[in-house]
VMD Tcl script that draws the C-alpha trace (Angstrom):
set ca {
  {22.77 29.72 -4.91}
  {19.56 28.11 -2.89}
  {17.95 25.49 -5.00}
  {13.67 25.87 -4.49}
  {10.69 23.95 -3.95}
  {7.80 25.50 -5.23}
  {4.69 23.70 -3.38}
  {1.31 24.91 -5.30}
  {-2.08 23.86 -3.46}
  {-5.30 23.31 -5.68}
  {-8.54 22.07 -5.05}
  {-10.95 23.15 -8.16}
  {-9.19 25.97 -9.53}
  {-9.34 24.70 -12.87}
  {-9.89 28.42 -14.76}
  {-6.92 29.22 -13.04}
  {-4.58 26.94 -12.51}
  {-2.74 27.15 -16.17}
  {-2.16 31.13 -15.34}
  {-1.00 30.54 -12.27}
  {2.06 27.20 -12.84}
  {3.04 29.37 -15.97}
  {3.69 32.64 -14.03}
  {6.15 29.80 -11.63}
  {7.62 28.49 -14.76}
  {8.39 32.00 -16.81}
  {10.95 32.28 -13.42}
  {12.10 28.89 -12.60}
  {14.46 27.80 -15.49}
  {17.15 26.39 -13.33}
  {16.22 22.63 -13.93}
  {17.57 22.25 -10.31}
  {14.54 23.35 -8.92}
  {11.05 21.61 -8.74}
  {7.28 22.89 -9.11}
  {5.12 20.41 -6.83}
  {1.59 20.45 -7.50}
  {-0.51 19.06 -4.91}
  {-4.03 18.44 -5.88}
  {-6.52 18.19 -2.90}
  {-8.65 15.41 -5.07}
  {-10.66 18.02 -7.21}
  {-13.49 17.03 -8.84}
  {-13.58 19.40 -11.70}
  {-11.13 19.00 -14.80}
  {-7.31 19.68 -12.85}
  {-6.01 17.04 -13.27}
  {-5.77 17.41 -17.26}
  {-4.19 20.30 -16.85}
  {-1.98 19.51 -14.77}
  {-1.33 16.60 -17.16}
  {-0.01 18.62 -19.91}
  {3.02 19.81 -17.41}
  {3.91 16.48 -16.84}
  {7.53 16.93 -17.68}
  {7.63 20.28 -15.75}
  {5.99 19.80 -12.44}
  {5.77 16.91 -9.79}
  {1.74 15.97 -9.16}
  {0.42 14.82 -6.27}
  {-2.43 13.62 -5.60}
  {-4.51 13.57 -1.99}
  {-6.33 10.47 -2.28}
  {-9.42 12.23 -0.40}
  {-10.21 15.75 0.03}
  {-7.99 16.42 3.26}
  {-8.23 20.50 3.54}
  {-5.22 22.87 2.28}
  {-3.31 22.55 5.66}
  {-2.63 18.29 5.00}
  {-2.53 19.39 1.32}
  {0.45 21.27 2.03}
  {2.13 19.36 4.43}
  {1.92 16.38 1.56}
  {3.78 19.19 -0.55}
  {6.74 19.70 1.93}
  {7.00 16.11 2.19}
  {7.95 15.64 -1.46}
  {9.61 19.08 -1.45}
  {13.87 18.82 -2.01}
  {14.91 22.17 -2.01}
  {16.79 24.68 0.43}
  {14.03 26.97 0.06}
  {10.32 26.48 0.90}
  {7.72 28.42 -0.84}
  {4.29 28.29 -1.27}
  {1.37 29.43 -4.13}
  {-2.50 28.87 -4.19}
  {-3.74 27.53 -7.30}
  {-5.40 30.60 -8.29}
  {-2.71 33.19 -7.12}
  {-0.10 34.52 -9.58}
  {3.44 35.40 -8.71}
  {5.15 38.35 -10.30}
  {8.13 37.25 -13.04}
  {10.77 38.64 -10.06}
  {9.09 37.06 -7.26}
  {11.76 34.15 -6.79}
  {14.50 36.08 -7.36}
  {13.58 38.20 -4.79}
  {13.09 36.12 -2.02}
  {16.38 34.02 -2.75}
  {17.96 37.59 -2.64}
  {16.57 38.10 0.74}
  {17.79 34.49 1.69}
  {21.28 34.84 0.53}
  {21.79 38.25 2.41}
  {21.47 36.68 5.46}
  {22.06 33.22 6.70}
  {20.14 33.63 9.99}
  {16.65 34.25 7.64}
  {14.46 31.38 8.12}
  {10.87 33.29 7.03}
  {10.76 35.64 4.15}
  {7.22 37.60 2.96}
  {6.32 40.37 1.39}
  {3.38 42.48 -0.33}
  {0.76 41.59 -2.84}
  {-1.88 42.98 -5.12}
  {-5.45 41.90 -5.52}
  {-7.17 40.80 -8.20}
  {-10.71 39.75 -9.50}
  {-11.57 36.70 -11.48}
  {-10.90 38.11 -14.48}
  {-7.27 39.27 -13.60}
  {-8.60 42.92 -13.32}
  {-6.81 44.83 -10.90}
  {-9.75 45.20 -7.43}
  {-9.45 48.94 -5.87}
  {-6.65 48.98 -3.44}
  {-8.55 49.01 0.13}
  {-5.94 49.23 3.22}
  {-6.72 46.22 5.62}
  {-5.27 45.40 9.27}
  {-2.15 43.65 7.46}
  {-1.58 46.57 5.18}
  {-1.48 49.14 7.96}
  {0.80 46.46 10.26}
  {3.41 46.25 7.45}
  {3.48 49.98 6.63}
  {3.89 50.47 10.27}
  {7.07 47.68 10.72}
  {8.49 49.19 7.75}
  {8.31 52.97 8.47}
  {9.28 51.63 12.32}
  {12.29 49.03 11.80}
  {15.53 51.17 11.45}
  {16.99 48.19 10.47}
  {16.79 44.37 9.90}
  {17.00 43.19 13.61}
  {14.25 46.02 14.31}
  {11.90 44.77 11.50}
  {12.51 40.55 12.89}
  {11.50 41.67 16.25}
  {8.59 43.59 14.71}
  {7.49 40.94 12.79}
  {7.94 37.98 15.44}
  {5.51 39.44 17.38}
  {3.02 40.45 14.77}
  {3.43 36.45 13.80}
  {2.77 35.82 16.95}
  {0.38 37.65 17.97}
  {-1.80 37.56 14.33}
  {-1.30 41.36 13.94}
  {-1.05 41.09 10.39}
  {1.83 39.92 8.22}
  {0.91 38.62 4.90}
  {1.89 34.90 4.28}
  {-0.48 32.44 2.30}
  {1.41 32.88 -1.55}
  {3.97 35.42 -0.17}
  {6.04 33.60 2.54}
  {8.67 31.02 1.99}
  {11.32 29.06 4.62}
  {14.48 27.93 4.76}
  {13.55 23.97 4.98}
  {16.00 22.64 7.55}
  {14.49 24.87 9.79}
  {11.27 23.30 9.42}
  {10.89 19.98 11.63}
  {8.00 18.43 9.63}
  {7.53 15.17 11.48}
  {7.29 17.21 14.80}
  {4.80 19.98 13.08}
  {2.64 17.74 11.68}
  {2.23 15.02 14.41}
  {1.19 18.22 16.63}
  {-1.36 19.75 13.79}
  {-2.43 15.76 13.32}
  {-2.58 15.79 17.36}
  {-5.32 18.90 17.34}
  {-9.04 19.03 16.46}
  {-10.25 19.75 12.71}
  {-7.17 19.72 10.66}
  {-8.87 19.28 7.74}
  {-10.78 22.50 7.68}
  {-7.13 24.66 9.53}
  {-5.37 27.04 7.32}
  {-1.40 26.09 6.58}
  {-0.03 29.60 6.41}
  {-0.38 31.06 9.95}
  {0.44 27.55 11.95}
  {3.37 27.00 10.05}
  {5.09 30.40 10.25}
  {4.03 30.00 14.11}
  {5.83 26.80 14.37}
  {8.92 27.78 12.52}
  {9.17 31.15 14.54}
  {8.90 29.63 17.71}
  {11.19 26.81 16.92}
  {13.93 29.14 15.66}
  {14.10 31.78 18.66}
  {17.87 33.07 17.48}
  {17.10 33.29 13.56}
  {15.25 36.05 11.59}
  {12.29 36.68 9.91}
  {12.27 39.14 6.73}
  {9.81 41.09 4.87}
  {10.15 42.61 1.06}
  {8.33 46.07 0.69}
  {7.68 45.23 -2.53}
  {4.47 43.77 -4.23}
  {5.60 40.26 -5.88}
  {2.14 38.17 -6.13}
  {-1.48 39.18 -7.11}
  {-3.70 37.29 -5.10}
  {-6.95 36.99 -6.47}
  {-10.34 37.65 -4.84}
  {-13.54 36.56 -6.85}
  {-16.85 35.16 -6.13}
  {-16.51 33.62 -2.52}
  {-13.19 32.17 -2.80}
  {-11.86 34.70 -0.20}
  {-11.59 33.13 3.62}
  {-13.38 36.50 5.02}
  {-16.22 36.66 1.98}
  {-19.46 34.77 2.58}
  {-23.16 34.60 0.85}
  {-24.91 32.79 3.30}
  {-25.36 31.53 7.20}
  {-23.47 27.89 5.89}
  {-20.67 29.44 4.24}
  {-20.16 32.33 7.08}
  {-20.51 29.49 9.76}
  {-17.60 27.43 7.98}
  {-15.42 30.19 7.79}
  {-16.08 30.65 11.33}
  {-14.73 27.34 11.94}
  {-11.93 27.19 9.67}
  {-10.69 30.50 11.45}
  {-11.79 28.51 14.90}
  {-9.48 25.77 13.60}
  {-6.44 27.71 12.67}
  {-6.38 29.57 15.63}
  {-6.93 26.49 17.81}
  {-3.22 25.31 16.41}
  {-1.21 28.97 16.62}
  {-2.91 29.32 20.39}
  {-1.56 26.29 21.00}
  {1.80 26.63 19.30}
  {2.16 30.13 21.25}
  {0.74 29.17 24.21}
  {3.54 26.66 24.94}
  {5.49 29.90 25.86}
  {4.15 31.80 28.69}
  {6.56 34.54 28.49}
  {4.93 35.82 25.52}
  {2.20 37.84 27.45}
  {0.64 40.00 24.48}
  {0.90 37.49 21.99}
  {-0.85 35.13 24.61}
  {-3.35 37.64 25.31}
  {-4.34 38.86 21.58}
  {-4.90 34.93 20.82}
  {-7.48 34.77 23.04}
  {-9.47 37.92 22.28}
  {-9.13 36.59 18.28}
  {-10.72 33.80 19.28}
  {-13.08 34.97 21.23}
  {-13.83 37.55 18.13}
  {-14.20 34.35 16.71}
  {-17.11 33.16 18.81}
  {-18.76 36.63 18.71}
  {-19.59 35.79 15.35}
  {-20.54 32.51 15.33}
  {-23.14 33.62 17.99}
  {-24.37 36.44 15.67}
  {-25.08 34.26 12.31}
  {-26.62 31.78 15.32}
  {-28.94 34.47 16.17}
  {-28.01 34.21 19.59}
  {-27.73 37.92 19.84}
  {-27.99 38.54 23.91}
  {-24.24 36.55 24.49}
  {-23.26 38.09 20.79}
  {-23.69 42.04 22.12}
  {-21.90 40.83 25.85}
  {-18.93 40.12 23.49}
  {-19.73 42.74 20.86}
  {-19.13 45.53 24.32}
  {-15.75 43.26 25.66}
  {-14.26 43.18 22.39}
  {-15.18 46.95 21.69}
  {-13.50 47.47 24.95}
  {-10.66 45.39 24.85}
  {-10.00 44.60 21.79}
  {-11.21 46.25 18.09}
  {-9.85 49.66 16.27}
  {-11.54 52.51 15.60}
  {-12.49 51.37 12.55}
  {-13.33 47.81 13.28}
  {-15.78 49.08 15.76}
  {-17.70 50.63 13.02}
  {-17.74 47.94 10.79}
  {-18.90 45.85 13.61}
  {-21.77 48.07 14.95}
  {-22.90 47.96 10.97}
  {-22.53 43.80 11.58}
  {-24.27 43.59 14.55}
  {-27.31 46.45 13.35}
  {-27.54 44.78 10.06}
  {-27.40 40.95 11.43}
  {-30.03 41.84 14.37}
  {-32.58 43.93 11.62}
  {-32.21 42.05 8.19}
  {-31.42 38.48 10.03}
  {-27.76 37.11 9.11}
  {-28.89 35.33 5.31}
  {-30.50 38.71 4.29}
  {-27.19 40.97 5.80}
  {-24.58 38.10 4.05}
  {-26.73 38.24 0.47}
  {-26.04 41.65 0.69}
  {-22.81 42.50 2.06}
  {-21.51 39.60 -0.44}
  {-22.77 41.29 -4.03}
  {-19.60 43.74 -3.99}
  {-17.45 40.43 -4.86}
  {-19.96 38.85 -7.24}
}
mol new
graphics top color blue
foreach p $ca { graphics top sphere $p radius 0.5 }
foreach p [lrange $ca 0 end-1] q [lrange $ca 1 end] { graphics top cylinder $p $q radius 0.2 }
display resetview
């Protein structure tokens, strides 16, 4: 038997966060493992929540807002356990979840990354219409594909890699002594921004790359409902401010896996996809910017090289919509659906 370290990351989830430690704590009864609560320094109510689990959880507090990547990495340094996972203070695991993914560790010794599905949800817990995204199709492909577990690492080393689509944020979880912490976070430390980098993508990078002969493991099952409500989603934005800092949190993040993948030359396509995502990246920043001569040169090299099908449409609808309405009236709009 593993023993786990659940590390929860919270910055003013306050309507949420009681939902969310009690669907941990409804699974962890073994007293050997830990619920570690890391509050980003909110500056609604948290922390009284969080003080009526006092007994149950270990709190930490960032002394200054430091962005959910340091969050985190204050987590895993307070974390004890064999087993690494991971929950956003609004998310909610499924009563199996844990058992699950220390199933999927104890199957196989060489497993040092284990994910799996999810559900969404809106702000009221209400299930949101299932709509098939990039990750969604990528998984349902590696599963239909892998013919067994070796097929489904290699599958899913390179969609790591490569940012195909494998979902991580509350679903993925490490063995910890395959995680060099002082290393990873001297390097993310090292890099521009990491206050405003996801954790979730760098970290699985690092730990993949670090670990060339171990495995990497996903559930087909749905184990967490991750909840999508007002603009609390990375890819949902209202305005030109909010689009423009999801631009550069997404700048950010991809700044460290580029990086972290970059180091290995060999890996051609990964290498390659990298820099079209960021340069999808920049295509957008120049469209809320209004600079929409250099934004339609990308919009054509990305058609090109890069999008689906379907992402083509949705980004002809972008561009048409930025370039007529102006990027605050197109974001007002395309952001009502999550209101």
């Amino acid at each position: 038997k593993k023993l786990i370290s659940v590390v929860l990351g919270s910055y003013n989830r306050l309507d949420f966060l009681k939902l969310t430690i009690d669907s941990i704590r409804q699974e962890v009864k073994d007293l050997s493992h830990e619920i570690i609560v890391v509050d980003d320094c909110s500056t609604d109510r948290s922390a009284e929540v969080l003080a009526k689990y006092s007994d149950k959880i270990k709190y930490v507090k960032m002394p200054v807002n430091s962005g959910v990547l340091m969050a985190f990495i204050r987590g895993i340094e307070e974390a004890s356990g064999d087993i690494l996972t991971f929950l956003d203070g609004d998310d909610i695991w499924f009563p199996n979840k844990l058992e699950e993914v220390e199933k999927a560790f104890l199957e196989d010794d060489s497993r040092i990354l284990v994910t799996h599905d999810y559900e969404c949800i809106d702000g009221s817990g209400n299930p949101r219409p299932y709509t098939a995204d990039r990750t969604h199709f990528n998984t349902k492909h590696i599963t239909e594909q892998a013919k067994n577990p070796d097929e489904m690492n290699k599958l899913l080393r390179h969609s790591l890699l490569s940012l195909k689509g494998v979902w991580l944020g509350s679903a993925f979880s490490l063995r910890a002594d395959c995680l060099d912490l002082t290393e990873f976070k001297e390097l993310m430390m090292s890099l521009p921004d990491p206050g405003l980098s996801h954790q979730d993508q760098p970290i699985a990078a690092f730990v993949v790359l670090k670990n060339q002969d171990k495995k990497v493991y996903f559930i087909n099952k749905i184990l967490f409902k991750y909840r999508v409500f007002g603009f609390n989603s990375s890819g949902v934005s209202n305005d030109v401010k909010s689009a423009l800092r999801t631009v550069n949190r997404s700048k950010s993040t991809l700044l460290r896996t580029s990086h972290l993948v970059g180091q290995h030359p060999q890996l051609v396509e990964e290498n390659k996809r990298q820099k079209l995502l960021m340069q999808n990246i920049l295509y957008l920043e120049k469209l809320y910017k209004k600079e929409y001569l250099s934004a339609f040169q990308d919009f054509c090299k990305l058609s090109a090289d890069f999008w689906t099908w379907r992402e083509k449409a949705k980004e002809f609808q972008r561009f048409v919509g930025v370039a007529a309405l102006g990027p605050e009236k197109f974001l007002e709009l395309k952001s009502k659906k999550y209101k």
